[in-house]
Biopython code that builds the backbone (N, CA, C, O; Angstrom):
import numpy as np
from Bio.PDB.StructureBuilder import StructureBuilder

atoms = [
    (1, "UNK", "N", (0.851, -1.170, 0.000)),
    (1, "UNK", "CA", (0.000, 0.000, 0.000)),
    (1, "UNK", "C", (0.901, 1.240, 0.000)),
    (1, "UNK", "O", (1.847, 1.152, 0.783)),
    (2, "UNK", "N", (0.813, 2.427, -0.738)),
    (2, "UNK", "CA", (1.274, 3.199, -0.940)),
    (2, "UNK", "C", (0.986, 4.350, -0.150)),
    (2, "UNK", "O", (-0.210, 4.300, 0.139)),
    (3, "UNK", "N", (1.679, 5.657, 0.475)),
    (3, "UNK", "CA", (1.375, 6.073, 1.380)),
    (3, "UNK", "C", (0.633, 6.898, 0.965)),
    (3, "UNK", "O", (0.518, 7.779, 1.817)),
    (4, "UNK", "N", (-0.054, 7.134, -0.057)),
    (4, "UNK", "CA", (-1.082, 8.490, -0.043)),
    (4, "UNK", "C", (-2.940, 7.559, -0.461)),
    (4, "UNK", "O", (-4.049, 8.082, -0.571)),
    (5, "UNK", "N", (-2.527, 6.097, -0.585)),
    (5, "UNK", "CA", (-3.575, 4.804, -0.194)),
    (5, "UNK", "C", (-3.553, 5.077, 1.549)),
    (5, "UNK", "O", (-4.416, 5.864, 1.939)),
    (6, "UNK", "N", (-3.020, 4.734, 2.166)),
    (6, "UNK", "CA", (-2.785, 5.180, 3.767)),
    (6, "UNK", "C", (-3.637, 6.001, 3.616)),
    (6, "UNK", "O", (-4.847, 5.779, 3.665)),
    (7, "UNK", "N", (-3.046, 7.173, 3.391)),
    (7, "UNK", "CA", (-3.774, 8.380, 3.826)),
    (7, "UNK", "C", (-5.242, 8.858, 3.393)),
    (7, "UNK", "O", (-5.992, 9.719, 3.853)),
    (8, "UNK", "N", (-5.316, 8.258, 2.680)),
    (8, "UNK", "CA", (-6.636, 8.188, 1.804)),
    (8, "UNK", "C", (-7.597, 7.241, 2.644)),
    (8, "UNK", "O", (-8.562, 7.704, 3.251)),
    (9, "UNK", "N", (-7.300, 5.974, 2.646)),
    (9, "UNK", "CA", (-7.971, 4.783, 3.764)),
    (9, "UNK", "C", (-8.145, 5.842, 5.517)),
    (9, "UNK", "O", (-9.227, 5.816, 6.103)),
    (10, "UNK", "N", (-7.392, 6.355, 5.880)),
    (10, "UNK", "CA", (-7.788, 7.104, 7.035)),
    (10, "UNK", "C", (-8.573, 7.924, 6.649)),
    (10, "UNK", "O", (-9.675, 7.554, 7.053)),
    (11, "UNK", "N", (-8.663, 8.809, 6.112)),
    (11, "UNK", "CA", (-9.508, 9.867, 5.553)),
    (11, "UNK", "C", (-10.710, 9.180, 5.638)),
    (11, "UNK", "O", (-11.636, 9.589, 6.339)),
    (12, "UNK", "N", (-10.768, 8.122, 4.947)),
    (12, "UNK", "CA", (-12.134, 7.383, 5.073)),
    (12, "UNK", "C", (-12.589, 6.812, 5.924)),
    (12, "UNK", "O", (-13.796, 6.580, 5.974)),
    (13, "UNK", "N", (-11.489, 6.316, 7.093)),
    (13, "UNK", "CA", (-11.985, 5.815, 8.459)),
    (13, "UNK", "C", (-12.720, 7.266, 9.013)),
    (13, "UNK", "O", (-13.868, 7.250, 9.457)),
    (14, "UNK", "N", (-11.908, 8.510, 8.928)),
    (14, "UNK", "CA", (-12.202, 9.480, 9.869)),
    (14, "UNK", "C", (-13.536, 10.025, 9.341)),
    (14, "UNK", "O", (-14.312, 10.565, 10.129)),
    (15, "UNK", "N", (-13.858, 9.896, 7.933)),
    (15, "UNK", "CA", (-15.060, 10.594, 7.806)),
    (15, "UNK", "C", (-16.270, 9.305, 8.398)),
    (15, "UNK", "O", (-17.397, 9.620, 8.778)),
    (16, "UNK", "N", (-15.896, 8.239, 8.380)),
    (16, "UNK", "CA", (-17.031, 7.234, 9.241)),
    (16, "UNK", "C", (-17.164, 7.772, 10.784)),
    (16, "UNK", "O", (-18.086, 8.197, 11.480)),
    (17, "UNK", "N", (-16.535, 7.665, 10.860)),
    (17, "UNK", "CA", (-16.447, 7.710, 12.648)),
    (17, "UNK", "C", (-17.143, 9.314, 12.835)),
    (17, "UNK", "O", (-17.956, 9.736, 13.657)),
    (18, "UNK", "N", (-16.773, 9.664, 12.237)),
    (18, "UNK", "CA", (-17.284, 11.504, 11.947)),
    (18, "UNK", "C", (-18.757, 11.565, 12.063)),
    (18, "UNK", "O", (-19.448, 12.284, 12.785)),
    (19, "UNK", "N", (-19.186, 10.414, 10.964)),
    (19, "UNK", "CA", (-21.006, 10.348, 10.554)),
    (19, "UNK", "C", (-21.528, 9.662, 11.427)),
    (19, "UNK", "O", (-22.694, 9.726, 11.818)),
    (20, "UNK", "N", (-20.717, 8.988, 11.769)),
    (20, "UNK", "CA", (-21.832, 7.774, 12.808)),
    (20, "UNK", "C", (-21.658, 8.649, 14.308)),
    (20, "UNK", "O", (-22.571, 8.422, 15.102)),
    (21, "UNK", "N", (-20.740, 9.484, 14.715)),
    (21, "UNK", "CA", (-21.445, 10.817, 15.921)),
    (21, "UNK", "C", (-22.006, 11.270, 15.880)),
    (21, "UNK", "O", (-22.929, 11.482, 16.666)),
    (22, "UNK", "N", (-21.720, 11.755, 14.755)),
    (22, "UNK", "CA", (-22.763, 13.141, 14.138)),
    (22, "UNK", "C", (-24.202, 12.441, 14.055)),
    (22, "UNK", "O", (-25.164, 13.208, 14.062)),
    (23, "UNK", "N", (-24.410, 11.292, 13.989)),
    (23, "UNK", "CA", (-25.957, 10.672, 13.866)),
    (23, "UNK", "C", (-26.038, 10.638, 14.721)),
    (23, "UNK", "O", (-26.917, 11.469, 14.949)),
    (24, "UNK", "N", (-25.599, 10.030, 16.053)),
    (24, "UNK", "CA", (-25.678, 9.196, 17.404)),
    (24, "UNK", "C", (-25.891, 10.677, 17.615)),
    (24, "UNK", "O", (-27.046, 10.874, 17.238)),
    (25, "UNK", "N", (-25.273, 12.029, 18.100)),
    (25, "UNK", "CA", (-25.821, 12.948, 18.668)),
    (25, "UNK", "C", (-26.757, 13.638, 18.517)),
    (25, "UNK", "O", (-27.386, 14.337, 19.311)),
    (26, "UNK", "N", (-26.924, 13.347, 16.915)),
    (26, "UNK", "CA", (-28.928, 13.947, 16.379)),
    (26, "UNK", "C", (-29.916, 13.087, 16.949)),
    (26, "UNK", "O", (-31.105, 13.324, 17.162)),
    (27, "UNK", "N", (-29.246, 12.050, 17.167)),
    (27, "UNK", "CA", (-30.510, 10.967, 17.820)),
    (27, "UNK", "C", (-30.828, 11.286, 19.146)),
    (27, "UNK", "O", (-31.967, 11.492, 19.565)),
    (28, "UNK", "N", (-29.646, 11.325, 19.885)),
    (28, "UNK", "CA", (-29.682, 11.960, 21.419)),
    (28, "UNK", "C", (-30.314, 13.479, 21.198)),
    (28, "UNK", "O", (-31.020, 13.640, 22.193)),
    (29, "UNK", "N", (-30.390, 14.500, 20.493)),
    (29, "UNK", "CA", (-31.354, 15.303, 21.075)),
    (29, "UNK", "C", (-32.305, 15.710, 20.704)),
    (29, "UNK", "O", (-33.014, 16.595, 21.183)),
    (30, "UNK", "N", (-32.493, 14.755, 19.283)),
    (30, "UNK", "CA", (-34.337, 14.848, 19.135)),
    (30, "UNK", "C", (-35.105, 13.734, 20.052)),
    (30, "UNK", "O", (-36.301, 13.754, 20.342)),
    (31, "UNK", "N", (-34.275, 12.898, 20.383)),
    (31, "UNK", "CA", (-35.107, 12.195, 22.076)),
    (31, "UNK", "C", (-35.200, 13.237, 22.667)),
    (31, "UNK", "O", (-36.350, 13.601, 22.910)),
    (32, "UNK", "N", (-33.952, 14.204, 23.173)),
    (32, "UNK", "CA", (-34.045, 15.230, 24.306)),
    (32, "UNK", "C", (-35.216, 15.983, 24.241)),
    (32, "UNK", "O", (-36.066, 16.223, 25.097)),
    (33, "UNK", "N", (-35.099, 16.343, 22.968)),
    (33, "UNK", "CA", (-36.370, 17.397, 22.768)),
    (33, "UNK", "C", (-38.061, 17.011, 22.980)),
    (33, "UNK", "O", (-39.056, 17.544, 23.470)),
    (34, "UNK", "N", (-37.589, 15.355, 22.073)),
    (34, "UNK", "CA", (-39.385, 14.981, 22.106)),
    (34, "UNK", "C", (-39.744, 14.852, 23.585)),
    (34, "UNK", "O", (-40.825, 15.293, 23.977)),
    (35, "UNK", "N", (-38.969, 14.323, 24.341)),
    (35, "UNK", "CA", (-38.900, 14.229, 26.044)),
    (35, "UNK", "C", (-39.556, 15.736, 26.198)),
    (35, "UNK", "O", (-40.784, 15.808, 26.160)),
    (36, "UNK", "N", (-38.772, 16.964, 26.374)),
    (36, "UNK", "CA", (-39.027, 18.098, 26.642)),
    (36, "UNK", "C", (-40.092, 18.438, 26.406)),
    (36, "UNK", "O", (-40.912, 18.823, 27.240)),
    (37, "UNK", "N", (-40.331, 18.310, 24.660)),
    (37, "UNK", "CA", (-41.855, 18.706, 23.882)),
    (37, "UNK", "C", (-43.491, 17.747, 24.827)),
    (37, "UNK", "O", (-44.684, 18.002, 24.994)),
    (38, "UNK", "N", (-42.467, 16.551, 25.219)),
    (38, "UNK", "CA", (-44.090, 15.888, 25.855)),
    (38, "UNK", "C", (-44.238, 16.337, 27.347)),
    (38, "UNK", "O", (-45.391, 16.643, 27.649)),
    (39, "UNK", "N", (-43.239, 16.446, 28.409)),
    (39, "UNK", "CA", (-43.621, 17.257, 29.531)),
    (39, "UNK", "C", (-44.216, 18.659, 29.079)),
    (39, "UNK", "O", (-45.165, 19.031, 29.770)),
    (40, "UNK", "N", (-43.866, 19.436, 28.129)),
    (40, "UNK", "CA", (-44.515, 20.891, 28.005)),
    (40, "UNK", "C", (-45.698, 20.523, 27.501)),
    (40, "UNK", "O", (-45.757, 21.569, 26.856)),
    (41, "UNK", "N", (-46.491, 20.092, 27.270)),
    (41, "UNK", "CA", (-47.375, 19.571, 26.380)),
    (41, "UNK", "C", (-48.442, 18.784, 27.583)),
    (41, "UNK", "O", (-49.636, 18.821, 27.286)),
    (42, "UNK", "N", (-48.145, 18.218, 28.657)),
    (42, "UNK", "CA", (-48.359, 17.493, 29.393)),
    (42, "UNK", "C", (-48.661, 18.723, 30.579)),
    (42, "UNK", "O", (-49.541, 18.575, 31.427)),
    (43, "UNK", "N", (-48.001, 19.661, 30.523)),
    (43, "UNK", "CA", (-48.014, 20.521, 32.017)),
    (43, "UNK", "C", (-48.760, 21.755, 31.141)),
    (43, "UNK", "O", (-48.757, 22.828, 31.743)),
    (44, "UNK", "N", (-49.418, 21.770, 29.768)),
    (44, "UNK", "CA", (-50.618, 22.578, 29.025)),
    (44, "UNK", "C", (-51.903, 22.010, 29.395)),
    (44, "UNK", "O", (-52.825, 22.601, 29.958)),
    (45, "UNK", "N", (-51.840, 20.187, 28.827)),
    (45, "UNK", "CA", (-52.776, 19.893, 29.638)),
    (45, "UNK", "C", (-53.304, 20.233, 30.896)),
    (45, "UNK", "O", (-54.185, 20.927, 31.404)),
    (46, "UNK", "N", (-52.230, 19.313, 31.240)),
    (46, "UNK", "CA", (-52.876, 19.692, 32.903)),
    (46, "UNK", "C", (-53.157, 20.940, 33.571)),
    (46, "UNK", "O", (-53.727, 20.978, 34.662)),
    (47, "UNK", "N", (-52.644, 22.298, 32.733)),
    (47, "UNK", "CA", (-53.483, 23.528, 33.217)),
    (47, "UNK", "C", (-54.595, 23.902, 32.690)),
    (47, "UNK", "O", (-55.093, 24.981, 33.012)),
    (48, "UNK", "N", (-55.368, 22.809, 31.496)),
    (48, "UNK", "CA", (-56.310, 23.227, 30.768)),
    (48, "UNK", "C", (-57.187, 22.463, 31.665)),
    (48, "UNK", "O", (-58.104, 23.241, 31.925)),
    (49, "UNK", "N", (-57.395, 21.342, 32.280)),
    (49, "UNK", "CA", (-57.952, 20.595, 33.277)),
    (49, "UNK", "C", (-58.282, 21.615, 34.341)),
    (49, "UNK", "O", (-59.412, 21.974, 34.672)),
    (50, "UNK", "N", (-57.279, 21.974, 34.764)),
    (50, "UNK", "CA", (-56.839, 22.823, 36.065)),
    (50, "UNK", "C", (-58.008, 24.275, 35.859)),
    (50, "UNK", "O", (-58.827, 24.628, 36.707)),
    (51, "UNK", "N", (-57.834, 24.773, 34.824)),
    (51, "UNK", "CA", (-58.673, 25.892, 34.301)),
    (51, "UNK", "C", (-60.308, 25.327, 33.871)),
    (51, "UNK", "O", (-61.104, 26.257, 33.740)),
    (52, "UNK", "N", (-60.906, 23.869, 33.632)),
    (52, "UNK", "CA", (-62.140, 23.478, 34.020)),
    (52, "UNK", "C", (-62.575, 23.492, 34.859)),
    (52, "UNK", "O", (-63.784, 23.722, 34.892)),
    (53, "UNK", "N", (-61.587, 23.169, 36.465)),
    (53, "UNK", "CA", (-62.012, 23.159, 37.478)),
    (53, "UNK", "C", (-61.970, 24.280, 37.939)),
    (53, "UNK", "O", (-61.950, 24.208, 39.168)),
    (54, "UNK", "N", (-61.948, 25.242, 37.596)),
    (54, "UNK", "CA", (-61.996, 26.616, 37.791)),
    (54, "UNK", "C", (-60.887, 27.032, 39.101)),
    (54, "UNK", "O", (-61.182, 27.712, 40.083)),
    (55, "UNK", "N", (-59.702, 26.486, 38.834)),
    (55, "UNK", "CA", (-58.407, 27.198, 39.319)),
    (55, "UNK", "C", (-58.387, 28.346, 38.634)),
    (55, "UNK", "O", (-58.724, 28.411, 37.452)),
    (56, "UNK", "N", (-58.026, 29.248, 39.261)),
    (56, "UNK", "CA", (-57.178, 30.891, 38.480)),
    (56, "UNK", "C", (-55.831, 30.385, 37.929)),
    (56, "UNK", "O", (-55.210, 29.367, 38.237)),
    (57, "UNK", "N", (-55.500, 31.464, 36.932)),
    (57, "UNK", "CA", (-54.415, 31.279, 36.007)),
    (57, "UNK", "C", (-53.009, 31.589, 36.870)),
    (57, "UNK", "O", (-51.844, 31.281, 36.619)),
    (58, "UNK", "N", (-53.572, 32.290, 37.932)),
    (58, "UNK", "CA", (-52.231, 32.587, 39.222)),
    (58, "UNK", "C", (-52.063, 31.476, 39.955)),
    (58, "UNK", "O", (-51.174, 31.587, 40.799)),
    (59, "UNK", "N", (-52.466, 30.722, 39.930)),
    (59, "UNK", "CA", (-52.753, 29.256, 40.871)),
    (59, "UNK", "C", (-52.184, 28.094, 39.694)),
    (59, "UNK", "O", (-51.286, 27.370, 40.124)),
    (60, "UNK", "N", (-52.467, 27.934, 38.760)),
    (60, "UNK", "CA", (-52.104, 26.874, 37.910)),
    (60, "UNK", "C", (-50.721, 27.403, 37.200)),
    (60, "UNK", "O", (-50.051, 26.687, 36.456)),
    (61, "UNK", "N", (-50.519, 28.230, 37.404)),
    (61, "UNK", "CA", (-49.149, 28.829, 36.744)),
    (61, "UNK", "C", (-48.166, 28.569, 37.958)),
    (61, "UNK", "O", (-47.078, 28.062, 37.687)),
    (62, "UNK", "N", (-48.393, 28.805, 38.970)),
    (62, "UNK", "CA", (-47.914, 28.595, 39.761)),
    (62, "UNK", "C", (-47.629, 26.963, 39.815)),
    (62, "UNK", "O", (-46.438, 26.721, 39.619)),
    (63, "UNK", "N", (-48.559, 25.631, 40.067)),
    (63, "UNK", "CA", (-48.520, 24.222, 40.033)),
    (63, "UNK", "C", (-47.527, 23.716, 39.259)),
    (63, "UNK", "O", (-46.601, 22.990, 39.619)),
    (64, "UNK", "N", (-47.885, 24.343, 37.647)),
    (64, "UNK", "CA", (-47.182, 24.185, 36.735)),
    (64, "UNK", "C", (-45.927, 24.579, 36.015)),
    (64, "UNK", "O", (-45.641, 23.996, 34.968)),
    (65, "UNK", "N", (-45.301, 25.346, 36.405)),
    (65, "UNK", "CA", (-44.098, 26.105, 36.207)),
    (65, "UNK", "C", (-43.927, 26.589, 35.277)),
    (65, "UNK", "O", (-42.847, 26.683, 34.694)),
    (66, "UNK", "N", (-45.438, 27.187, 34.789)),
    (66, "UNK", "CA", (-45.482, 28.112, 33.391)),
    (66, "UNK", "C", (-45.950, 29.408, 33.971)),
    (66, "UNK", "O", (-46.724, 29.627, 34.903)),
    (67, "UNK", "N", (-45.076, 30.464, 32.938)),
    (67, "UNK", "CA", (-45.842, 31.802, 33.270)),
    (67, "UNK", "C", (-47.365, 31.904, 32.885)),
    (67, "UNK", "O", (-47.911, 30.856, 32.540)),
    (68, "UNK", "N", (-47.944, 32.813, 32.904)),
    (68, "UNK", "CA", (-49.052, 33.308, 32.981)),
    (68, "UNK", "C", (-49.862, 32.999, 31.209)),
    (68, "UNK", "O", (-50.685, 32.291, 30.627)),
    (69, "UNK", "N", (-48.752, 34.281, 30.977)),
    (69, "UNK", "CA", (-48.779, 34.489, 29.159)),
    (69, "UNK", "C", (-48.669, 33.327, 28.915)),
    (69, "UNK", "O", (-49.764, 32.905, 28.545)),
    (70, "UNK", "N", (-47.869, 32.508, 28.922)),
    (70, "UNK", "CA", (-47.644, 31.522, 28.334)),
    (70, "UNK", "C", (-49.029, 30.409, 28.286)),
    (70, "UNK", "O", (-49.432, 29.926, 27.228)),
    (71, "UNK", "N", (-49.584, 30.150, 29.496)),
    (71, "UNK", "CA", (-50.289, 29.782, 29.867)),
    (71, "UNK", "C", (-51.813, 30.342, 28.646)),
    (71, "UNK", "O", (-52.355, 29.651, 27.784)),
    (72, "UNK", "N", (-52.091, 31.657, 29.006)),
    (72, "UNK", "CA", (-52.705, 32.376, 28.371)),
    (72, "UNK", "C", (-52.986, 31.618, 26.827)),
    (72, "UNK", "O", (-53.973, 31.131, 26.275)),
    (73, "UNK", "N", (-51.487, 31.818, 26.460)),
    (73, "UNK", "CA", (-51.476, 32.248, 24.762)),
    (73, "UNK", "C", (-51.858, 30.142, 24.395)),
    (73, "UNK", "O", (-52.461, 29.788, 23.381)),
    (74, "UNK", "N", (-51.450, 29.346, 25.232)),
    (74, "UNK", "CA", (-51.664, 28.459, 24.577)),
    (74, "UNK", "C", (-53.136, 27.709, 24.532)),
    (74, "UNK", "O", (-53.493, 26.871, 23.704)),
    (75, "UNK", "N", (-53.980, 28.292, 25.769)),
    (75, "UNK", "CA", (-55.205, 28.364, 26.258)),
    (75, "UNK", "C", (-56.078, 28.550, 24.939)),
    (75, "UNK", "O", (-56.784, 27.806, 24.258)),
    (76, "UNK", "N", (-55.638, 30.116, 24.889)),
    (76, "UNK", "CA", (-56.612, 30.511, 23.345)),
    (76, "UNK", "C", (-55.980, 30.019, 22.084)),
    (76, "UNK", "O", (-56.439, 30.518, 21.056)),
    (77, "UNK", "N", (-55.116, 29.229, 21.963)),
    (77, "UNK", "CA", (-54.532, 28.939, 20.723)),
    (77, "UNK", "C", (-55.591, 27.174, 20.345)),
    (77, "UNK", "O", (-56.129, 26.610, 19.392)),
    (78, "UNK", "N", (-55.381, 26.986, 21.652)),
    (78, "UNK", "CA", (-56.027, 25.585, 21.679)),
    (78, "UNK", "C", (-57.332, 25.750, 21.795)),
    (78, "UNK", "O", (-58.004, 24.727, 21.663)),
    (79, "UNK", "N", (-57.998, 26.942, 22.045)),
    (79, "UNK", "CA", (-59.609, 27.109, 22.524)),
    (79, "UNK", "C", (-60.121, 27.873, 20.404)),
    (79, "UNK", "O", (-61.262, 27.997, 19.957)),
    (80, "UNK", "N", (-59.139, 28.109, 19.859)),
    (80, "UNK", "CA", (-59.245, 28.791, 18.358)),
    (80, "UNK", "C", (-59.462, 27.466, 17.411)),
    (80, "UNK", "O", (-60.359, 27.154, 16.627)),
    (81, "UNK", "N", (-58.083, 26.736, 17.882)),
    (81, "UNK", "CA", (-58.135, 25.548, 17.089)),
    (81, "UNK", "C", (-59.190, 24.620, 17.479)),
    (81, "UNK", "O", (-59.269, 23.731, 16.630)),
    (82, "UNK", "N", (-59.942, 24.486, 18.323)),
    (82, "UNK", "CA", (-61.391, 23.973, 18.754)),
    (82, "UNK", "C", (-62.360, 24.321, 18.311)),
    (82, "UNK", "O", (-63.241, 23.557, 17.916)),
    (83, "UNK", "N", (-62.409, 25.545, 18.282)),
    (83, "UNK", "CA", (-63.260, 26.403, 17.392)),
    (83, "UNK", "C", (-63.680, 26.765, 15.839)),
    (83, "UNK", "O", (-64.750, 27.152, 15.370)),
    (84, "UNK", "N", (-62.002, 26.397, 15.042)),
    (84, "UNK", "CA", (-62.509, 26.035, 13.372)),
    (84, "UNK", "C", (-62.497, 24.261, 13.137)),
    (84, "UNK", "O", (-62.150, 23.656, 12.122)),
    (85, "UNK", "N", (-62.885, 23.825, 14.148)),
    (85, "UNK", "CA", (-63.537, 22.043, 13.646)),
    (85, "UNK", "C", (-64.726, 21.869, 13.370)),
    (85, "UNK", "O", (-65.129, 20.750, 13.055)),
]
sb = StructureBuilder()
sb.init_structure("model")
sb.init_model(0)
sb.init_chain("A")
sb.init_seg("    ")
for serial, (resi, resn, name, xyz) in enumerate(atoms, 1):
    if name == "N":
        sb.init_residue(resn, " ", resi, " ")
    sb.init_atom(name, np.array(xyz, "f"), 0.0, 1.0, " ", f" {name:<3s}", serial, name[0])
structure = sb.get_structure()
């Protein structure tokens, strides 16, 4: 094998090893995220529950560790999208 075959064959080890991180760490944080996305999603619910039973939005924001607005904006986003079905 000739040395610029060498160098060429590494080149090609290094770009493997390169892709298969680079995947393994996209995989690790679109888990991270979908994880993240289903507790936030999960603690909307449960203030939309929370807001049937007629908790105040200062009280369930509080339970839930969402601000207010936040709370607010996803309330009527989800009470809009209920509304053109």
């Amino acid at each position: 094998m000739t040395w610029q075959q060498t160098i060429d064959e590494e080149k090609d080890i290094a770009f493997e090893e390169g892709m298969k991180q680079g995947i393994e760490q996209g995989i690790e944080q679109g888990i991270e995220q979908g994880i993240e996305r289903g507790v936030y999603r999960a603690k909307i619910d449960d203030a939309k529950a929370m807001l049937a039973d007629g908790l105040s939005l200062a009280k369930i924001s509080e339970y839930v560790g969402l601000p207010e607005d936040v709370l607010r904006g996803e309330i009527l986003s989800a009470q809009e999208d209920d509304g053109n079905r």
